[in-house]
BALUM-615449 format. One line per 4 residues: number of its first residue (from 1); their letters; for each residue x, y, z of C-alpha. Coordinates in steps of 0.1 Angstrom, whole numbers. Example, Ala and Ser with C-alpha at 12.3 -4.5 7.8 and 13.67 -1.06 7.14 Angstrom:
BEGIN
1	as	123,-45,78 ~ 137,-11,71
This chain:
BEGIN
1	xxxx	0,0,0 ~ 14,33,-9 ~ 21,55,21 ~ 11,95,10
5	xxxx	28,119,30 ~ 10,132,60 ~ 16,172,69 ~ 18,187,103
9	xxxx	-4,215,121 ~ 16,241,138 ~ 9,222,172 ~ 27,191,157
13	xxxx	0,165,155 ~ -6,148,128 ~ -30,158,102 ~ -41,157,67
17	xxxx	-22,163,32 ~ -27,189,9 ~ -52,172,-10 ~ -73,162,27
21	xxxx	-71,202,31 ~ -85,208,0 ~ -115,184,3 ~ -119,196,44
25	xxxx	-123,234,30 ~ -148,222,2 ~ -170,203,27 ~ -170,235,47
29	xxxx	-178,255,18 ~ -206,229,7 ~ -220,236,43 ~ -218,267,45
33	xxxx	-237,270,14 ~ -260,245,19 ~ -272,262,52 ~ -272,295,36
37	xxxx	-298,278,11 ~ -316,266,34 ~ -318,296,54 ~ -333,314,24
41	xxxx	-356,289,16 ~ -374,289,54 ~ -376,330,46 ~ -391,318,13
45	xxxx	-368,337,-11 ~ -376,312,-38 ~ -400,334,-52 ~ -375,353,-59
49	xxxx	-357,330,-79 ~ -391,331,-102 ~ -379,362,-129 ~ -343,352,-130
53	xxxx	-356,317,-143 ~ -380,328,-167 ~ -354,353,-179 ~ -332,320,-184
57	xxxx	-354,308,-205 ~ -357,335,-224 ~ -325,333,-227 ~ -320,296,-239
61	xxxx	-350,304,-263 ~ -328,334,-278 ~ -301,310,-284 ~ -316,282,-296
65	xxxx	-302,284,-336 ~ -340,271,-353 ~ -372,284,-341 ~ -382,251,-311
69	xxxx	-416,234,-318 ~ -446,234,-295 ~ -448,200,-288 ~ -410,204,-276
73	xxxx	-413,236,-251 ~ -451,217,-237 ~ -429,182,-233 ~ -402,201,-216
77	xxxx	-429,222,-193 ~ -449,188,-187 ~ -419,173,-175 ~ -407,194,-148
81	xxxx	-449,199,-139 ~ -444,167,-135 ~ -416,162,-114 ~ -430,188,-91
85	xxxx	-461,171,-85 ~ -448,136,-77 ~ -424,152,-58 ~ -450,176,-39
89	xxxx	-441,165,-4 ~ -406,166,-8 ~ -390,203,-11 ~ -359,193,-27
93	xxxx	-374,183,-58 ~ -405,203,-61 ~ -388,236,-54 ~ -362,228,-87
97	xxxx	-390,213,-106 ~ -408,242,-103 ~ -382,262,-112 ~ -377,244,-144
101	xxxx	-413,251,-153 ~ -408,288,-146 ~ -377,281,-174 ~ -400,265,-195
105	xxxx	-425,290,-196 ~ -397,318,-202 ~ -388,296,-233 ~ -425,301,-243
109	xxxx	-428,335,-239 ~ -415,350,-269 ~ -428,326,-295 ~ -461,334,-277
113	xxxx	-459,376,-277 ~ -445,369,-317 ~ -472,348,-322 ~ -497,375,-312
117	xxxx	-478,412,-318 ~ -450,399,-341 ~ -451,410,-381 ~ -436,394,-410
121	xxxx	-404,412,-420 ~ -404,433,-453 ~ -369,414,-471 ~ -369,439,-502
125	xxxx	-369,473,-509 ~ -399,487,-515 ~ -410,525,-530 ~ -440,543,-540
129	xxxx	-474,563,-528 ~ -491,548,-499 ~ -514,559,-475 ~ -513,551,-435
133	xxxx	-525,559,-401 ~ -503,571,-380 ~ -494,551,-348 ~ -476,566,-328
137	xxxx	-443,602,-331 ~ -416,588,-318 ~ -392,613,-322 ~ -400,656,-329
141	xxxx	-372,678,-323 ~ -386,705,-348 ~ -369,699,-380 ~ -374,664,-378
145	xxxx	-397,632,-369 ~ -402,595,-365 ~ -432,584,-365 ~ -448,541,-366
149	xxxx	-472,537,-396 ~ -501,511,-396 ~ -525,503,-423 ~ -499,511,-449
153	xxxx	-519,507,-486 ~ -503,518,-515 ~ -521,545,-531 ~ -528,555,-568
157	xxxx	-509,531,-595 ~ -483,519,-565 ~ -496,481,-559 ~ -467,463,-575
161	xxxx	-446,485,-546 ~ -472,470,-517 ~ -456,467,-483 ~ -465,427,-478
165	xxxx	-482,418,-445 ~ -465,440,-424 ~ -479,451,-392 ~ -460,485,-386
169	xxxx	-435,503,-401 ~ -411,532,-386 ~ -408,560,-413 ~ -382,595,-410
173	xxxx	-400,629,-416 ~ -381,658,-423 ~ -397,692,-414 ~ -423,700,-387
177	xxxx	-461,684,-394 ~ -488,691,-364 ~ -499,648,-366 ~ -510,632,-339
181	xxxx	-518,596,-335 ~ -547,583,-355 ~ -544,608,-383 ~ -541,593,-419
185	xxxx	-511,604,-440 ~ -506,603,-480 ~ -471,605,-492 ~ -441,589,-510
189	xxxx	-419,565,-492 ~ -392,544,-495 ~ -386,512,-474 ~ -366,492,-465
193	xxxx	-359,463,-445 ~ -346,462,-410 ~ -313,463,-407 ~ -295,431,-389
197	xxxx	-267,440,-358 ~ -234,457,-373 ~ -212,436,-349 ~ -217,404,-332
201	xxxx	-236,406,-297 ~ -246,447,-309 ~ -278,459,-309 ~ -305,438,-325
205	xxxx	-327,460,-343 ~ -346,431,-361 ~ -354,408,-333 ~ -364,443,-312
209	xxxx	-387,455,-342 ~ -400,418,-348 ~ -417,419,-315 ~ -429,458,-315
213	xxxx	-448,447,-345 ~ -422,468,-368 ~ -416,450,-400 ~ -402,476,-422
217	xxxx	-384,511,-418 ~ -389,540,-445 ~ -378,576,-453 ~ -407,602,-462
221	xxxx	-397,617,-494 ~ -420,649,-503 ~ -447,666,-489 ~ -473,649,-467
225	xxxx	-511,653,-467 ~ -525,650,-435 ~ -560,643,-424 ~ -566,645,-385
229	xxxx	-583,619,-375 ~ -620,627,-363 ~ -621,612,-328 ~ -599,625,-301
233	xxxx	-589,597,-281 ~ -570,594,-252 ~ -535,594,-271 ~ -542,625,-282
237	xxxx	-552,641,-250 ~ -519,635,-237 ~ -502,640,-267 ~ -516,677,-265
241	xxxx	-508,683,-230 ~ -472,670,-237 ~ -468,695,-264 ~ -483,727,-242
245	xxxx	-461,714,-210 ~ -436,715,-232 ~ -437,747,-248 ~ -449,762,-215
249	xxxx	-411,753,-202 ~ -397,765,-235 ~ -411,797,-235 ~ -399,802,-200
253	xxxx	-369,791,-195 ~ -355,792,-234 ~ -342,763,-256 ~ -317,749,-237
257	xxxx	-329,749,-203 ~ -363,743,-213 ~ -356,718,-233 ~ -337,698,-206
261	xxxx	-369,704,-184 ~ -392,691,-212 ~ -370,656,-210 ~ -374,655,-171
265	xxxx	-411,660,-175 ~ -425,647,-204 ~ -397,624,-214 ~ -391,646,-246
269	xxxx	-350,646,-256 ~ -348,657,-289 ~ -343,697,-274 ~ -310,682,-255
273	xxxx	-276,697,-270 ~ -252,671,-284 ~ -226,688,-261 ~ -256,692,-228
277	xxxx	-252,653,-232 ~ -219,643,-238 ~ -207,665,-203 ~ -237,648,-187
281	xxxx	-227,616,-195 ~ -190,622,-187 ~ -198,628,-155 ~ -221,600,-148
285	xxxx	-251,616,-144 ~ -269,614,-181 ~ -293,595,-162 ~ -310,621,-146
289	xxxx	-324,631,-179 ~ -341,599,-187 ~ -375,593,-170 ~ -366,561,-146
293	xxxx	-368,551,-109 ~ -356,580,-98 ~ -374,604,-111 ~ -406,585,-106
297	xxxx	-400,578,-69 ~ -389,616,-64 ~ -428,627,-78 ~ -447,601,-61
301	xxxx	-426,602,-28 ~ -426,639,-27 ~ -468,637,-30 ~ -470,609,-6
305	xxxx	-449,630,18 ~ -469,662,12 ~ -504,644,10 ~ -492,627,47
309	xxxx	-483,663,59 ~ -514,680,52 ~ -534,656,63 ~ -515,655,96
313	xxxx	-523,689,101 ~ -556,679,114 ~ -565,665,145 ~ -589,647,135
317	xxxx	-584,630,101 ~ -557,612,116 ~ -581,598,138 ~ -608,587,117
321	xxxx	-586,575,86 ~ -551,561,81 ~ -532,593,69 ~ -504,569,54
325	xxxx	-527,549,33 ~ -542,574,20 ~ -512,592,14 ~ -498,558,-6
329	xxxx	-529,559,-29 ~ -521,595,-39 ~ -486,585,-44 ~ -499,554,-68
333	xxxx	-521,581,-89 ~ -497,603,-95 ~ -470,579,-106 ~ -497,564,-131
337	xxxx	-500,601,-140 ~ -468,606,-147 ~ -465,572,-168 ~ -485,588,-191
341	xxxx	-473,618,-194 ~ -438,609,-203 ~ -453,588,-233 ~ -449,556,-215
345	xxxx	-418,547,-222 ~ -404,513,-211 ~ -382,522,-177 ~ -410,544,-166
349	xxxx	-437,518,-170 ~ -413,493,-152 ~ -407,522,-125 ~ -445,528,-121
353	xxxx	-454,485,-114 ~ -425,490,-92 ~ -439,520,-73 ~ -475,503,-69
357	xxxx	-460,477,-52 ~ -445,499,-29 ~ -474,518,-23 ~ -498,487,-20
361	xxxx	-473,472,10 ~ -484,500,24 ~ -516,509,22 ~ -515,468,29
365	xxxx	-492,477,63 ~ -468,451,49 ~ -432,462,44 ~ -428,480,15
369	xxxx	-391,477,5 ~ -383,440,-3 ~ -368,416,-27 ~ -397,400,-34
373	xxxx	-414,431,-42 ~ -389,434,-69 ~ -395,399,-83 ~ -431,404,-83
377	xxxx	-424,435,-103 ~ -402,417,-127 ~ -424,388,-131 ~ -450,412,-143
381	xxxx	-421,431,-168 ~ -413,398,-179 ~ -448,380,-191 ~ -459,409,-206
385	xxxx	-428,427,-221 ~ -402,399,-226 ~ -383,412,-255 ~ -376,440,-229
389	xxxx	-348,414,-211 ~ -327,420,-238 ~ -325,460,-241 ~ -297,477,-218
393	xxxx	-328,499,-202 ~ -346,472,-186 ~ -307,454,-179 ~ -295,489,-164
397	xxxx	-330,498,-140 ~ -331,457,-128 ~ -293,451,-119 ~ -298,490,-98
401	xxxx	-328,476,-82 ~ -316,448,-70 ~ -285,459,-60 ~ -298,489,-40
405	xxxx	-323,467,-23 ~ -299,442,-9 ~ -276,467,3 ~ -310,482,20
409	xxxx	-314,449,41 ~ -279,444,47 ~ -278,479,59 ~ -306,474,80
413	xxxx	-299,447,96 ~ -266,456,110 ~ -285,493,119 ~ -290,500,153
417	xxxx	-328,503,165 ~ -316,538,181 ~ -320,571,164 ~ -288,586,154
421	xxxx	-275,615,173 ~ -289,650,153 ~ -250,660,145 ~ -248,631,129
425	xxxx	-279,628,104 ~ -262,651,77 ~ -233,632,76 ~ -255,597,70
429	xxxx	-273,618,44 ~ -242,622,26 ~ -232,589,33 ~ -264,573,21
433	xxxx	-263,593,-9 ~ -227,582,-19 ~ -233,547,-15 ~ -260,546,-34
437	xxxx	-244,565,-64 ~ -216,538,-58 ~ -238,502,-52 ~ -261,516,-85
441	xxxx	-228,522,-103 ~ -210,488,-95 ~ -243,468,-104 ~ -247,488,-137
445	xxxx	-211,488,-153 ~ -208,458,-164 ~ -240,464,-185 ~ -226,499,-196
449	xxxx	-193,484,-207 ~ -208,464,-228 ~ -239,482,-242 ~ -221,519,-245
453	xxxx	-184,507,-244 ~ -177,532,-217 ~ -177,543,-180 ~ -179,574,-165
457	xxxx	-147,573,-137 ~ -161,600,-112 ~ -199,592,-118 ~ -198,585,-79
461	xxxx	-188,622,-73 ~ -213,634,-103 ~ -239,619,-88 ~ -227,629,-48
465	xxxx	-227,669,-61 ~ -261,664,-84 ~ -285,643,-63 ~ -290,665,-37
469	xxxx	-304,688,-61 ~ -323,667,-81 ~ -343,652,-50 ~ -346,689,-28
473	xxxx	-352,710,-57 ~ -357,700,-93 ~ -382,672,-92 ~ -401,689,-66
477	xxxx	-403,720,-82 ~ -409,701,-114 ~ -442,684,-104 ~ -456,717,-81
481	xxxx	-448,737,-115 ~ -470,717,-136 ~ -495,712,-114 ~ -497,752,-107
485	xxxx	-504,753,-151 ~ -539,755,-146 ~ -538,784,-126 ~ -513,802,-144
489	xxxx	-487,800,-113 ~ -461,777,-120 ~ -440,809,-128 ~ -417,805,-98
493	xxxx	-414,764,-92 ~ -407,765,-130 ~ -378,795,-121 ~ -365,771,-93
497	xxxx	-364,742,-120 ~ -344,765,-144 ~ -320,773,-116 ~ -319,739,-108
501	xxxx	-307,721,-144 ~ -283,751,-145 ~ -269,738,-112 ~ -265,703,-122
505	xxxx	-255,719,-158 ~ -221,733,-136 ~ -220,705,-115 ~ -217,681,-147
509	xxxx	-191,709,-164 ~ -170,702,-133 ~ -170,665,-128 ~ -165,663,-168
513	xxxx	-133,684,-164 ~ -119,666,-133 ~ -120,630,-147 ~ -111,640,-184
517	xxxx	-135,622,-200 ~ -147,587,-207 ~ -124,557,-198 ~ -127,532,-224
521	xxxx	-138,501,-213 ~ -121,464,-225 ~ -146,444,-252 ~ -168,421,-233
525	xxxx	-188,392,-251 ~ -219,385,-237 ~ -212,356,-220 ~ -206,385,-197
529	xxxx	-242,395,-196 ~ -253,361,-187 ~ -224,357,-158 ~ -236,397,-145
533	xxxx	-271,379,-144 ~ -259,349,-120 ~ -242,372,-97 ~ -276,392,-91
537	xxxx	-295,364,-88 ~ -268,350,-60 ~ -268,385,-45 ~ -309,387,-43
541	xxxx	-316,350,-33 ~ -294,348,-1 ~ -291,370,30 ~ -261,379,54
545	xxxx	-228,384,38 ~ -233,345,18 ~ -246,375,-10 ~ -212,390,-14
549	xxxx	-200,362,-29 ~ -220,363,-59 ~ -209,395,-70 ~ -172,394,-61
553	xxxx	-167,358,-84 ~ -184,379,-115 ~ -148,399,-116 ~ -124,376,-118
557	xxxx	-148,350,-143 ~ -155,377,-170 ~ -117,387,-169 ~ -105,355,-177
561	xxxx	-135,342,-192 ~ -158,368,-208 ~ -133,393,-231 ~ -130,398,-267
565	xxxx	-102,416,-289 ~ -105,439,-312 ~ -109,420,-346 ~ -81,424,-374
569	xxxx	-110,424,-403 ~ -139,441,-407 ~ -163,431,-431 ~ -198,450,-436
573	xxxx	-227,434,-453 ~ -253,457,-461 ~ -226,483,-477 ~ -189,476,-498
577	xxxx	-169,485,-464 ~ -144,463,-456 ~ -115,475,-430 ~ -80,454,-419
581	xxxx	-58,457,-390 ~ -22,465,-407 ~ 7,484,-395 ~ -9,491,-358
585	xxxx	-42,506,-370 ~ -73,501,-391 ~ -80,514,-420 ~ -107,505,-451
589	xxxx	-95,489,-483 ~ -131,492,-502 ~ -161,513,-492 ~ -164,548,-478
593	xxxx	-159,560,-439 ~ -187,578,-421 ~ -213,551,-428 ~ -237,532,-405
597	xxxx	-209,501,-399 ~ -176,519,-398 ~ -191,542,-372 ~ -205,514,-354
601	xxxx	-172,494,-355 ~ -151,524,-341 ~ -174,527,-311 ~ -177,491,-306
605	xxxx	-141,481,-305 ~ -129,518,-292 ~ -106,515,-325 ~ -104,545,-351
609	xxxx	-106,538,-391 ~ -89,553,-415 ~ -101,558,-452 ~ -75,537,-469
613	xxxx	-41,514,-469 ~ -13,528,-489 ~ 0,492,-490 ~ -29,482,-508
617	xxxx	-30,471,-544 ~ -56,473,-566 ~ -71,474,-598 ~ -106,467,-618
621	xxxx	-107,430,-609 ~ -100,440,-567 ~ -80,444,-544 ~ -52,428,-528
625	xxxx	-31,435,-495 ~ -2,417,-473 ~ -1,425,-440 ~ 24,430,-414
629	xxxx	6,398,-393 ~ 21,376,-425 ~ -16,370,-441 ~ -29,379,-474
633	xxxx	-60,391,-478 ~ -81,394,-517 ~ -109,417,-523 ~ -122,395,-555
637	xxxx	-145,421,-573 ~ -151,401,-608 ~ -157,365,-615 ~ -122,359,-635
641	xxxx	-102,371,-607 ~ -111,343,-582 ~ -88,316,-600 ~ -56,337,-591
645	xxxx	-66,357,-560 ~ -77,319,-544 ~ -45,304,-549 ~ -25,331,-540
649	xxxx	-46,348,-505 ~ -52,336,-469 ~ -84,353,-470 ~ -110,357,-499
653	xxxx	-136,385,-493 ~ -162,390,-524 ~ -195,405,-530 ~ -203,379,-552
657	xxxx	-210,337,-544 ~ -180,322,-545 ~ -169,287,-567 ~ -161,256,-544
661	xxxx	-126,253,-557 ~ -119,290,-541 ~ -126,276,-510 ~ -104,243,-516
665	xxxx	-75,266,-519 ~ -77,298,-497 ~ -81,292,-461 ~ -111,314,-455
669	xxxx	-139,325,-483 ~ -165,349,-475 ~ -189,352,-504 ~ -218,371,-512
673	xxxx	-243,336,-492 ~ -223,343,-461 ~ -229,380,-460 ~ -265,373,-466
677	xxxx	-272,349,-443 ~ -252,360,-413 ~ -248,396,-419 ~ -214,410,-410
681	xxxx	-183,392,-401 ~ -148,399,-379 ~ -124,376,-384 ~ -94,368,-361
685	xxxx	-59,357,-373 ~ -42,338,-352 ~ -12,325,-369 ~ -5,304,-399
689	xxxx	-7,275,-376 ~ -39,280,-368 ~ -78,286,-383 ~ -82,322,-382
693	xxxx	-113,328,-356 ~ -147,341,-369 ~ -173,358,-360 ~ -207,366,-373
697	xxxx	-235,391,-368 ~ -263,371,-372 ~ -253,333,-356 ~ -291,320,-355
701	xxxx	-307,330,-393 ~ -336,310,-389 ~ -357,329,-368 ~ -385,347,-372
705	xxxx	-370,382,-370 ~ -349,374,-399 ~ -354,380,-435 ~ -369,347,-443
709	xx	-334,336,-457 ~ -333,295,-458
C-alpha cells in the first residue's frame, strides 16, 4: 500500500495532506452554502428566484439556432410539472421542478408575444405612394420626426410596390407636421428592411422590431397630406398636453434649459444639445435626464410625503382614517399620471409597477421595501414585455434595483434600533447618498461596458454633487410647476427648475473636467451578460454576507472568461466597407468612412478607421493586400479574378457567391451567401498555424426576425 505523506499543524500532530485540506475546506464551503440555502428557503426567497428563471429561458430560447416546436417547449414544461407534483411532499425536488417550469414557460414567452404582436419582416426594398395611419411620433425635435405607420396601402398606380403583411412600419420625416396619432397620411416612401446588428452581440434591431410589431423602416420623401383623424382619443389628449407642458417650459426658461426640463417631465429629448449630453454623460449623471426610478419615486414620494403632511395637520383625520394609506394611494395616482405623461416609455412603465408595489405594501401595512417586491415587479415586466430582457434599459433599471435593495437589508440589519445622534444625520445623508451612487454604479457597469463601451470614472462624485439637487429642488419644483399650469402660477417652481438644471449643468461641467472624459472600457462578449445575471441572482436569493459572494466571483470569471479583442478584419454586409488591421491601426481597403458600420465598429471596438491602406494594391478586378501579421488578404470584385486571388490569399472576401474550388484553396472564403445569411463578419488571425477565428453578426438565421433567408 502506498504511504502519502501526512503534513503537520503548527501544534505538531498529525494531520491531513494537501489534498485532505483541499477536500476539508470544500466540505465547509458545501456547508456553509447548503445552510445559507436553506436559510433562504425557510424566509421563502424562492419566489424570488421566479424572474431570473424565466429570464433563463428566455435566454436559452434566444439562443436556440431554429425556431423550437410546440410540442417540444409543452414536453419540456410537462416534464418538470411533472416532477414537481410527484415530488410535492418533498421540497428538494418540487422547489427545482418548479423552477424548471418557470424556465419552460420563459422559453414560451417569446414565441407566444410573436405569435400574437409579431409581423412578418419586409426582405426587399420597396418604393412608391401609400397611404397610413399614423401610430404613434416617436421622435419631434422640430426639424425632424419618427413616427410608426399602420394600415400602410399603397395609393394610386403603386400596388406592385405594396408593403406585404407587415404590421408597422417606422418612417423618418423631415420638417415640422402638427400629426397626432390616428391621423391618416398620403405620401411617397421608401422602405426598407430592418437592418441586422453591425457587430456580433450589438444591438438587435430586427429581433427588437420583430416583436414591437415593426416589419419595415422608410424615409418620407416629399410633402405629406394630412387628415386629422375625427375622434380624439385618449393618445391624443396627452399628446396635446405634452406639447403645451412643453412649450410652456420653452417659452420660460429658453431652448436649452427648457428643453432639458421638457425631458425631465414629459420624457421629450430631442431639445437636449449634443454637447448638454456628452458632459452629462461624462460625468455619470446622463441618467438624470431619462425618466426612470428615480425620477418617478422623487414625484410620487414627494406627493405621498406632502399628501401625509397635510393631512397630519388635522387632529382629526388622523383619527378617523389612516393618513399613510391614504397618502400611498395619492402617491400610486400620481406615478400612473406621470406614466402617461412621459409617453410611457419602457423604464417608466417598469418604475411605475415598481412603485405600486411599494405603495400597496403600504396601504397593505406590509413592508414596502423587499426583494420579493422586486421579483413580483419583474415577473409582471417579464410576461408581458419579454423582449424588454434584452434591451440595456430594462438590464441597467433591474441590476440597480436589485442591487440597492440588498444593500438596504444588509444595511438594515446591521442598523441599530436607536435614532442617530442630530450631528450626525447630515453626515448619513451624505453617506447614504454616496453609496447609493456607488452600489447603482458597480451593479450597472458591467452592463454599460458592454452596451455603451464606456464608464464614467467620477460618476460616484457626479452623482454625490447632483442628487441633492435633483431630489430637494428639481423634481419637486418640477411636479408643483406643472400642477400650478392650470392656474397660471407655475412661474416660480418653473424658475427654481431653471435654476436647478443650471446647477447640475455646472455641476456636470465640473465632474467632466476633473475625470477627463470617458475611460474606455475592455470588449466584453456576452457571456458576460449572462455571468452579471448569475451574480444578481446570488446577491438577491441569499441574506447575510453568503450574497457578497455572488458579485465578487463575476470579476475575476468575465476577466479570464468573458473578453473579446479587437478584430483584425472588418467586413460589412449591407454596404462595400471592408477594413483590416495593418501596420498598428485600421484602415478600409473598399467602401467609404462615415457610414452606418464603420461608425459602429469604431465605437464598438474603441478602434479608429482610416479611409485607406497605402499598401494596398488594386485594380478593376479588386483588391489585394499583405499585412504585417504575415496574411494575405483578396478583395475579389469580378468573376475571372477568383482563379488567381484563391490560390495566392489567406483570406478571400467577395460581393459575389464564390466557386467551391476557391474555398479548396484559400483558407477562408467569405462570399456574397455568407454575408447574406449572417450579416457582417470579424475575423481573427491567429497565426499560420492555426484557423483564423470568426465571428458573425447574425449566428441563429432562422428565426422569425430574420429576413426569411433558408
Amino acid at each position: 500500500m502506498v504511504d502519502f505523506p501526512v503534513a503537520r499543524n503548527f501544534d505538531g500532530q498529525r494531520g491531513v495532506g494537501p489534498s485532505g485540506k483541499l477536500l476539508r475546506v470544500s466540505a465547509t464551503l458545501i456547508g456553509t452554502l447548503a445552510d445559507a440555502v436553506s436559510d433562504a428557503a425557510t424566509q421563502r426567497r424562492n419566489l424570488i428566484l421566479w424572474p431570473f428563471m424565466m429570464i433563463a429561458g428566455l435566454i436559452v430560447y434566444r439562443l436556440l439556432p431554429t425556431e423550437p416546436t410546440l410540442l417540444t417547449l409543452s414536453v419540456t414544461i410537462f416534464l418538470a410539472a411533472a416532477c414537481a407534483i410527484v415530488g410535492r411532499n418533498d421540497a428538494k425536488v418540487r422547489e427545482p421542478a418548479l423552477l424548471g417550469v418557470l424556465a419552460g414557460l420563459g422559453m414560451m414567452l417569446l414565441p407566444i408575444h410573436g405569435a400574437l404582436f409579431g409581423t412578418s419582416m419586409l426582405e426587399t426594398a420597396r418604393y412608391g405612394t401609400y397611404t397610413a395611419r399614423v401610430d404613434a411620433v416617436i421622435f419631434d425635435d422640430g426639424e425632424n420626426q419618427r413616427w410608426v405607420l399602420s394600415d400602410v396601402a399603397a395609393s394610386g398606380e403603386s400596388e406592385e410596390w405594396m408593403v406585404p403583411d407587415v404590421r408597422l412600419a417606422r418612417v423618418s420625416v423631415q420638417g415640422d407636421y402638427a400629426v397626432s396619432p390616428g391621423d391618416v397620411i398620403e405620401t411617397r416612401i421608401r422602405f426598407y428592411p430592418v437592418p441586422a446588428p453591425a457587430v456580433p452581440g450589438g444591438y438587435d434591431a430586427q429581433f427588437v422590431s420583430y416583436f414591437d410589431g415593426i416589419g419595415a423602416y422608410g424615409n418620407v420623401l416629399g410633402e405629406v397630406s394630412v387628415t386629422s383623424a375625427e375622434e380624439a382619443g385618449l393618445s391624443r389628449f396627452i399628446k396635446d398636453i405634452r406639447a403645451a407642458i412643453t412649450a410652456r417650459l420653452v417659452a420660460q426658461l429658453g431652448d436649452r434649459i427648457g428643453g432639458i426640463a421638457a425631458a425631465l417631465i414629459t420624457g421629450d429629448q430631442s431639445r437636449i444639445s449634443e454637447a448638454d449630453y456628452d458632459v452629462m454623460a461624462e460625468a455619470g449623471i446622463v441618467h438624470v435626464i431619462s425618466i426612470s426610478g428615480l425620477h418617478l419615486t422623487l414625484v410620487a414620494g414627494t406627493m405621498f410625503a406632502a399628501i401625509r403632511f397635510v393631512l397630519a395637520l388635522s387632529h382629526r383625520v388622523p383619527q378617523l382614517l389612516s393618513v399613510k394609506k391614504i397618502a400611498a394611494g395619492f402617491g400610486i395616482v400620481t406615478a400612473l399620471a406621470y406614466m402617461l405623461l412621459s409617453g410611457m416609455v419602457i423604464p417608466a412603465v417598469r418604475s411605475t409597477i415598481m412603485l405600486a408595489l411599494v405603495f400597496a405594501a403600504i396601504m397593505a401595512g406590509r413592508q414596502a421595501l423587499t426583494m420579493r417586491n422586486v421579483a413580483i415587479a419583474a415577473l409582471i415586466i417579464v410576461v408581458f414585455e419579454p423582449s424588454s430582457v434584452f434591451r440595456a434599459s430594462f438590464q441597467l433599471s433591474f441590476a440597480a434595483v436589485v442591487a440597492l435593495i440588498a444593500a438596504y437589508e444588509l444595511a438594515r440589519r446591521r442598523r441599530e434600533e436607536r435614532e442617530a445622534p442630530a450631528r450626525a444625520k447630515l453626515f448619513r445623508l451624505t453617506v447614504d447618498v454616496a453609496m447609493t451612487s456607488l452600489v447603482a454604479g458597480l451593479a450597472t457597469v458591467v452592463f454599460s461596458a458592454y452596451h455603451f463601451q464606456q464608464t464614467a470614472p467620477f460618476g460616484v462624485v457626479g452623482n454625490l454633487m447632483v442628487t441633492p439637487v435633483v431630489s430637494l429642488a428639481m423634481m419637486p419644483s418640477a411636479l408643483l410647476g406643472t400642477l400650478l399650469i392650470p392656474i397660471g402660477l407655475d412661474g416660480l417652481p418653473y424658475a427654481v427648475l431653471g435654476w436647478s438644471i443650471e446647477t447640475m449643468l455646472w455641476c456636470a461641467g465640473f465632474v467632466s473636467e476633473m475625470s477627463g472624459g470617458f475611460d474606455p472600457s475592455p470588449i466584453l462578449a456576452p457571456a458576460a451578460l449572462v455571468v452579471t445575471l448569475a451574480g444578481l441572482t446570488w446577491l438577491a436569493y441569499f441574506r447575510d454576507r453568503m450574497r457578497l459572494a455572488g458579485p465578487l466571483l463575476v470579476v475575476p470569471i468575465i476577466a479570464l472568461f468573458c473578453m473579446e479583442r479587437a478584430p483584425d478584419i472588418f467586413i460589412a454586409d449591407q454596404s462595400q466597407a471592408v477594413a483590416i488591421r495593418h501596420n498598428d491601426s485600421v484602415a478600409l481597403i473598399a467602401g467609404r468612412n462615415g457610414t452606418f458600420a464603420t461608425n459602429i465598429w469604431s465605437e464598438r471596438y474603441i478602434t479608429p478607421i482610416a479611409d485607406g491602406h497605402e499598401a494596398t494594391s488594386c485594380d478593376s478586378l479588386g483588391c489585394v493586400l499583405e499585412t504585417d501579421q504575415g496574411y494575405s488578404v483578396a478583395l475579389v470584385n469580378a468573376r475571372s479574378a477568383f482563379d488567381e486571388d484563391c490560390r495566392v490569399a489567406d483570406i478571400v472576401i467577395a460581393r459575389m457567391d464564390a466557386p467551391e474550388a476557391c474555398r479548396a484553396t484559400a483558407r477562408l472564403v467569405i462570399d456574397a451567401t455568407d454575408l447574406a445569411r449572417h450579416g457582417a463578419h470579424m475575423i481573427d488571425w491567429n497565426g499560420p498555424d492555426a484557423p483564423p477565428r470568426l465571428r458573425t453578426a447574425i449566428d441563429t438565421p432562422l428565426r422569425p426576425w430574420r429576413l426569411g433567408i433558408e
